[in-house]
C-alpha positions in Angstrom: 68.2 4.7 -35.2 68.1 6.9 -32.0 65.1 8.8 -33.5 63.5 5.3 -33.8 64.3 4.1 -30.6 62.8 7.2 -29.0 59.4 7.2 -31.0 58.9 3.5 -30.3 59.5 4.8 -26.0 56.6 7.4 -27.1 54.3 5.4 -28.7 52.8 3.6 -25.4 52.7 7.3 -23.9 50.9 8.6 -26.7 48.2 5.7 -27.2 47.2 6.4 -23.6 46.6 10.0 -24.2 44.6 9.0 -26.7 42.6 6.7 -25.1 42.2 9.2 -22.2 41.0 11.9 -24.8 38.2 9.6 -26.5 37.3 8.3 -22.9 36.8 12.1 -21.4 34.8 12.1 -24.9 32.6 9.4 -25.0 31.6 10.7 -20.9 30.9 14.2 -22.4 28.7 13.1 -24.8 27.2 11.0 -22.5 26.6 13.4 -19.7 25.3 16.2 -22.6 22.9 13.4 -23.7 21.0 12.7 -20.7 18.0 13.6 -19.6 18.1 15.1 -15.8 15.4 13.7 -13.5 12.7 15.7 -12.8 13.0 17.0 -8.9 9.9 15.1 -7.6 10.8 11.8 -9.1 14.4 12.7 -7.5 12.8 12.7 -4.3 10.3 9.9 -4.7 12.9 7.5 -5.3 14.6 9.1 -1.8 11.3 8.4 0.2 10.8 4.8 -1.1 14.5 3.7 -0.2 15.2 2.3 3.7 16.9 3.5 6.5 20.5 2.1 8.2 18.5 -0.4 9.6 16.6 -1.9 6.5 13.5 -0.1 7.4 11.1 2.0 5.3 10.8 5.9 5.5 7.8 7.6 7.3 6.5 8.5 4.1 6.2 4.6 2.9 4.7 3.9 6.3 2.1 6.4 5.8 1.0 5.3 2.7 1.0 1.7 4.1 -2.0 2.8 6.3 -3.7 4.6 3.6 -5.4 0.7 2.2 -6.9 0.6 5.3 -9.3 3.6 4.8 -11.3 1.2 2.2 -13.0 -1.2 4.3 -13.1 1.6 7.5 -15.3 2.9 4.5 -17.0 0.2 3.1 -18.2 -0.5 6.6 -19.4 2.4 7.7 -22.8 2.2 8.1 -22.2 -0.3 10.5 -20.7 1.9 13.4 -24.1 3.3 14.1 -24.1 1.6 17.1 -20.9 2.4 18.2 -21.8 6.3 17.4 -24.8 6.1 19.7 -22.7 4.7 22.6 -19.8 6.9 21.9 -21.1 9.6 20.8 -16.8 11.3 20.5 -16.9 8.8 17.3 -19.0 9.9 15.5 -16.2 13.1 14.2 -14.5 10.0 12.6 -17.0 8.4 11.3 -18.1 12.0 10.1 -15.0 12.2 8.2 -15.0 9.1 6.3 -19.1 9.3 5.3 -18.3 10.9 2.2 -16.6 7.7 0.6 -18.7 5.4 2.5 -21.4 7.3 0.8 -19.8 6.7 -2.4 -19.5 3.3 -2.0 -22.6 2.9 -1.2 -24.1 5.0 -4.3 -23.6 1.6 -6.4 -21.9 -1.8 -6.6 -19.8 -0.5 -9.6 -17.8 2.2 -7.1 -17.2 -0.5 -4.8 -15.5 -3.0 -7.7 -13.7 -0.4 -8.7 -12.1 0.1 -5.5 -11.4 -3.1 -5.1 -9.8 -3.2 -8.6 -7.5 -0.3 -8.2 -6.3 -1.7 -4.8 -5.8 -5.3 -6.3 -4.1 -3.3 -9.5 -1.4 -1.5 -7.1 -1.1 -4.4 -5.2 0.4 -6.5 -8.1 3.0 -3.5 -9.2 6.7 -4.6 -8.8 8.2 -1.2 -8.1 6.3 -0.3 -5.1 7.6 -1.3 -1.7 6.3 -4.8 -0.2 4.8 -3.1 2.8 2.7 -1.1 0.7 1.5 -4.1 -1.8 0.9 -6.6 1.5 -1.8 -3.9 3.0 -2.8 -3.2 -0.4 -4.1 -7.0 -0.8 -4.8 -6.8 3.2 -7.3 -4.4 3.0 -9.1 -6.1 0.3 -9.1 -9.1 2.3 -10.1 -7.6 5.3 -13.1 -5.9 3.9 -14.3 -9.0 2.7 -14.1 -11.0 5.7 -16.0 -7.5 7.9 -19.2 -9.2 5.1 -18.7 -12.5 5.3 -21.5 -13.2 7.7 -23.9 -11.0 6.0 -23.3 -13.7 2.7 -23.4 -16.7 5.2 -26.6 -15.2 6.4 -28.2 -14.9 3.0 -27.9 -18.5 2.2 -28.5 -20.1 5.4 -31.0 -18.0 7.1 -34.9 -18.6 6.3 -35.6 -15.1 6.3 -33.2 -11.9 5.9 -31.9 -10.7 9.0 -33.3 -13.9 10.9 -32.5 -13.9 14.6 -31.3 -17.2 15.9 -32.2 -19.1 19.1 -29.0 -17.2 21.0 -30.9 -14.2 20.5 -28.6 -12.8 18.0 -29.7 -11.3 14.6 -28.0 -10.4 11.7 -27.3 -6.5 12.3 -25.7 -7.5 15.3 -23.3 -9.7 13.5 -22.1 -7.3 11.2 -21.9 -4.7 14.1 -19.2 -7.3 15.6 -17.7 -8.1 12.4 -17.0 -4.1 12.1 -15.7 -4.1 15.6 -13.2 -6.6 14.3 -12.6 -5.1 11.7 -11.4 -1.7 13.7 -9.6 -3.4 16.3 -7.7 -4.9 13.2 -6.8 -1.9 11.4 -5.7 -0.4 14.8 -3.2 -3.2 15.0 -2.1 -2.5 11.2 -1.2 1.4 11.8 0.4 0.4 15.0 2.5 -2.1 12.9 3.4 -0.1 9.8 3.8 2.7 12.3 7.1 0.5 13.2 7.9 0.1 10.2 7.0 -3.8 10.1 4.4 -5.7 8.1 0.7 -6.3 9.7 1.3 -9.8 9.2 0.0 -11.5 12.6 -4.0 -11.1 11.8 -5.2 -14.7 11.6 -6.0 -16.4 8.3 -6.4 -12.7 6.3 -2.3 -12.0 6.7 -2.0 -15.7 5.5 -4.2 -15.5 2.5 -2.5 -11.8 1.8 0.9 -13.2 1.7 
């Protein structure tokens, strides 16, 4: 009976080292099983997370401004003006001619730009700074030829200059000016660490 008595007092003892045994064994085979992250993905996943303070790395911020580089672009051919009274410029202008040349080598390049921004705008698992100048930039480089469209349709002949003396390159020059000052304000801004999100009716339409 005392034998009894003293494997009954056991029993509890012994299920729990049991338990323990098939729990150290069920995290062996789990750790054995798993794949280890590769070291860039590792350190992807470190850039895209937020400081103490809720704001994103200085990697994230720099590929905020990156958009941005689309419509600066698109628009290029529009800074001659600018280049001629500033001649310093023209080095940054210089820099981005290659893809405005692209862009310009057929309508197709320029969809597809605007495609692949809209395409990484909509993806889930990048940060929402990134995917709000994403759809920015787009939007921005549509408004910078806006006037050229509302020219086309209401002007009697291309380029027509109006009674205020002002003719249709001259409108895009200023729409491009906009345009610059406006990025200027978005790299200040995602500089911060904070959304562009004050340019009138483009940040509204973007978000």
């Amino acid at each position: 009976k005392r034998e009894q008595e003293e494997e009954e007092a056991e029993a509890p003892s012994r299920h729990k080292d049991q338990r323990e045994r098939e729990e150290r064994l069920r995290l062996s085979a789990a750790e054995s099983s798993r794949v280890e992250e590769p070291e860039w993905r590792i350190w992807l996943t470190r850039q895209f997370s937020t400081d103490a303070e809720g704001l994103p790395s200085p990697f994230v911020r720099f590929l905020a401004c990156l958009p941005y580089i689309f419509p600066l672009a698109d628009g290029g051919d529009l800074a001659q003006p600018l280049i001629n009274a500033f001649p310093a410029c023209g080095s940054f202008f210089w820099v981005l001619s290659p893809l405005t040349a692209l862009l310009d080598v057929s309508d197709l390049a320029k969809e597809a730009a605007f495609a692949l921004l809209l395409i990484l705008a909509f993806k889930q698992d990048l940060p929402r700074i990134i995917r709000f100048n994403l759809s920015q930039a787009v939007y921005l480089d549509v408004t910078c030829y806006a006037p050229a469209i509302l020219l086309e349709v209401f002007a009697p002949t291309p380029w027509a200059e109006y009674d205020a003396g002002i003719s249709g390159p001259e409108v895009l020059f200023w729409s491009y000016m906009l345009v610059l000052v406006t990025v200027a304000y978005c790299f200040w801004s995602n500089a911060r660490g904070f959304e562009p999100d004050r340019v009138p009716i483009v940040s509204t339409i973007t978000d």
